[in-house]
C-alpha positions, 0 to 999 in steps of 0.5 A: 497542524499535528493530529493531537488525539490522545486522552488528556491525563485526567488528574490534571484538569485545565479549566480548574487551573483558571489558565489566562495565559495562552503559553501556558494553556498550550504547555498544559495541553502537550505536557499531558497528552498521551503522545511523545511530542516534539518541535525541531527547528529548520537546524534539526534541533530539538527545541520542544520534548514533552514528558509522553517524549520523554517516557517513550524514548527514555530521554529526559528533556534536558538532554534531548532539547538542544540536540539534533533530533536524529540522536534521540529519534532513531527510527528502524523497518521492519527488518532492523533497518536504520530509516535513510533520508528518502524515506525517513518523514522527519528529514522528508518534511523539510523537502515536501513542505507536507504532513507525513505520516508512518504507521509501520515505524519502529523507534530505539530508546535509550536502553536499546528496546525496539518500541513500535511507535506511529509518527506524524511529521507536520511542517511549520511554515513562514512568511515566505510559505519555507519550512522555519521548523516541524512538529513531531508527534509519536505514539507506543502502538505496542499493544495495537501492534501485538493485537493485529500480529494474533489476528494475522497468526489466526486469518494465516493458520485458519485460511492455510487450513481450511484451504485443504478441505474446501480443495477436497470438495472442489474435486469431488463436486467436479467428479460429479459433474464429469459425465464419465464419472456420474450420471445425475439429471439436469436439476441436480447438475444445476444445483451442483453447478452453483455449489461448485462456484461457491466452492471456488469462490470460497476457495479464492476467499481463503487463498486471499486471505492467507495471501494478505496475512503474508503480505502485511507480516513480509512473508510473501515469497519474492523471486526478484528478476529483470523484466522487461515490462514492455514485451512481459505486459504485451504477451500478459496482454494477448493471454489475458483478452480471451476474459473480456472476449467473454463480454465482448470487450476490447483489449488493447497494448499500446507503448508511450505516454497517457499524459504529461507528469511529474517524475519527481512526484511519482509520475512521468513527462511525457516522451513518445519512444518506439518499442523502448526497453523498460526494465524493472527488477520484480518477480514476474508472478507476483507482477503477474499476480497485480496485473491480471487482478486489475484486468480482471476488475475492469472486465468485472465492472465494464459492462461495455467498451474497451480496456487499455493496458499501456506503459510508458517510462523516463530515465527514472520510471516505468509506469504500467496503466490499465484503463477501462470504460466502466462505470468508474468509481464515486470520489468518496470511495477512492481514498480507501480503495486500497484498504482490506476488506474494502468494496465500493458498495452501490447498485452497479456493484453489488451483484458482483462478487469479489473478496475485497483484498485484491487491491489491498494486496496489489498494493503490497506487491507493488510496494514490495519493489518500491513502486507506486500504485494509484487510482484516476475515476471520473463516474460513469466515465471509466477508471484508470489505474497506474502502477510507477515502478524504479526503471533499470538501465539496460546496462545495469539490467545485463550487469545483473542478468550475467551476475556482475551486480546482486540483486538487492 
C-alpha cells in the first residue's frame, strides 16, 4: 500500500463529519492530503486524481481522469531528460508487481514549470496476485530540494577551501620530521607524528566531503573508457596486496562465478570461463576510486584471514565482488550502509577511523555508469560486496575503441 504521510488539511476534521460510509471516510482522506494522489488502472488510465494532484500538476481532474497517465505524469532527471520505460517506476510497477520509490524525479506541469517531486508507485494486485491497477503518490520537495542544493554549495565551497590550508601544514609537519630539515628529539617527533596523521586524515575528510558534494549535484568528472575488467582488477589487485601484506592478510584474483544468480534481477547464472574478456564502459580512476575504497575497508575490518577479489560475468553483466574474512556486519546496519555519514557503530568499529562517505560515494560512482552495488554479511563471518555493471561486447568494445561508435 501507498506511504501516505502528509498532514491532513486542518480545516476539514473527519470525526466532526460523523462519516458511516467507508467510501466516503477514504474520499475524505485523499481529498486532504498534502500529496498528489492518483490510481491508474492495468490500461494506464487515470481512474482517481486528488485535488494535491490537481494543484501540483495544474490539471483539473476532470481532464486527467480518463486519460493515459503519461500525458499528465511527464517525469524528467536531472539533466532535461524525458524518463524511458526502464527506469520509469510508473511503467516498472506493472513489470515488477513491487513499490518503486524515485526521490531525484522532476515532473512538467501543465504550464511548462519543472517542479521537483518524490513518487511512489505501489501495485494493486488480484486474485491471481496480477497487477489489475497501481496507486501513485507524488509530493512538490521544491523547498527540500533547495535546501539540500545550499548545503551541498556550503560542504562544496568550505571543503575546497580548507583543503588548501590543511595541505599547508601537512608539508610543513613533513619538513619537520624530514631529518635533513629539522633536528627535534623523540618526544616531539611523537607528538609530530600524531598531528601529521591527524592532518591527513583530516585532509581525506575534506577531499570526501567535496568528493560527495560533486557526486550527489552530477559534478563528478567522467572519463569514460573501454575497460577490460578482468586484466584492470588483476593488476589493481597485485598494487593493492602490499596494504593487507601490513596485516598479514592474504589476497587473492580469481575468474569465474561465486554463485548462481539471476541476471534479470541484477545478478548472474553461473558459467565457469577461462580468462574471459569482460568489458565495461567506465573511467578507470573513478573505477579505481570504488575498488581501492572497498579493499581498504575489508583490511580496515579483517583482523585475520584473507580477501578475495573476483569477477565473473554473462552476456548482460560483469559483476565485480571483493569478499573478506572479517567481523561482518549486523543485519540491522546493512540497509543504510550506503547512506552519507553512516558508520556501523559497535565495539569492533569504533577504534577505527574512517569519514563515513566511502560507501556513499562508491555508490554514486557505480551508478554513474548504470551499475549496481550491494552488501552480502553474515556476522562474525565476513562480508561480501559485489558491484554489477552493463557488459560491452568485444565487438562493440573495438567499434568504440576505433571511434566507429561515441561513447554515450
Amino acid at each position: 500500500m501507498f506511504n501516505f504521510f502528509s498532514k491532513p488539511n486542518n480545516n476539514i476534521s473527519p470525526s466532526n463529519l460523523n462519516l458511516t460510509d467507508n467510501q466516503k471516510k477514504f474520499e475524505v482522506i485523499i481529498n486532504t492530503i498534502e500529496d498528489g494522489v492518483v490510481l491508474i488502472d492495468n490500461k494506464e488510465t487515470i481512474q482517481l486524481f486528488n485535488p494535491s494532484a490537481e494543484k501540483i500538476t495544474g490539471w483539473k481532474a476532470t481532464d486527467a481522469t480518463g486519460i493515459n497517465i503519461f500525458s499528465v505524469i511527464k517525469l524528467i532527471d536531472n539533466k532535461n531528460q524525458p524518463y524511458n520505460d526502464s527506469i520509469n517506476p510508473i511503467k516498472k510497477v506493472f513489470l515488477t508487481g513491487q513499490t518503486l520509490r524515485d526521490n531525484n524525479a522532476n515532473l512538467i506541469t501543465t504550464s511548462n514549470n519543472t517542479i521537483p517531486i518524490t513518487i511512489s508507485v505501489s501495485p494493486i494486485l488480484d486474485a491471481n496476485n496480477q497487477v489489475s491497477a497501481a496507486v501513485v503518490g507524488f509530493r512538490n520537495v521544491s523547498t527540500e530540494r533547495a535546501e539540500e542544493q545550499r548545503r551541498a554549495d556550503f560542504i562544496s565551497t568550505a571543503s575546497h577551501e580548507m583543503r588548501t590550508p590543511v595541505a599547508a601544514i601537512e608539508g610543513y609537519i613533513s619538513l619537520a620530521l624530514n631529518d635533513k630539515v629539522a633536528t627535534i628529539d623523540n618526544r616531539a617527533r611523537g607528538y609530530l607524528e600524531k598531528a601529521h596523521s591527524s592532518t591527513q586524515h583530516l585532509g581525506k575528510l575534506f577531499q570526501d566531503l567535496l568528493t560527495s558534494a560533486k557526486a550527489e549535484d552530477g559534478r563528478l568528472i567522467s572519463h569514460p573508457v573501454i575497460i577490460e575488467m578482468g586484466s584492470f582488477i588483476e593488476q589493481l589487485t597485485d598494487d593493492l596486496r602490499f596494504v593487507a601484506d601490513k596485516k598479514n592478510l592474504l589476497t587473492n584474483f580469481t575468474v569465474g562465478s561465486t554463485k548462481n544468480i539471476d541476471a534479470s534481477n541484477g545478478n548472474l547464472t553461473a558459467e565457469h570461463q577461462v580468462k574471459p574478456l569482460y568489458y565495461i564502459l567506465a573511467d578507470p580512476d573513478r573505477i579505481s576510486e570504488v575498488i581501492t575504497n572497498l579493499f581498504d575497508n575489508a583490511v580496515k575490518y579483517t583482523a585475520q584471514g584473507k580477501i578475495t577479489l573476483g569477477i565473473t560475468g554473462n552476456n548482460e553483466i560483469v559483476q565485480f565482488y571483493i569478499k573478506d574474512t572479517g567481523s561482518g556486519i549486523p543485519v540491522e546496519d546493512i540497509p543504510h550502509l550506503f547512506q552519507k555519514f553512516y558508520r556501523v557503530d559497535n565495539s569492533s568499529t569504533r577504534t577505527i577511523g574512517g569519514t563515513g562517505l566511502g560507501l556513499f560515494i562508491s555508490k554514486k560512482i557505480v551508478e554513474l555508469y548504470q551499475g549496481r552495488i550491494w552488501v552480502e554479511s553474515e556476522l562474525n563471518k565476513g562480508t561480501t560486496f559485489f558491484i554489477n555493471f552493463p557488459r560491452i561486447s568485444s565487438e562493440k568494445a573495438a567499434n568504440i575503441k576505433n571511434n566507429l561508435i561515441i561513447p554515450q
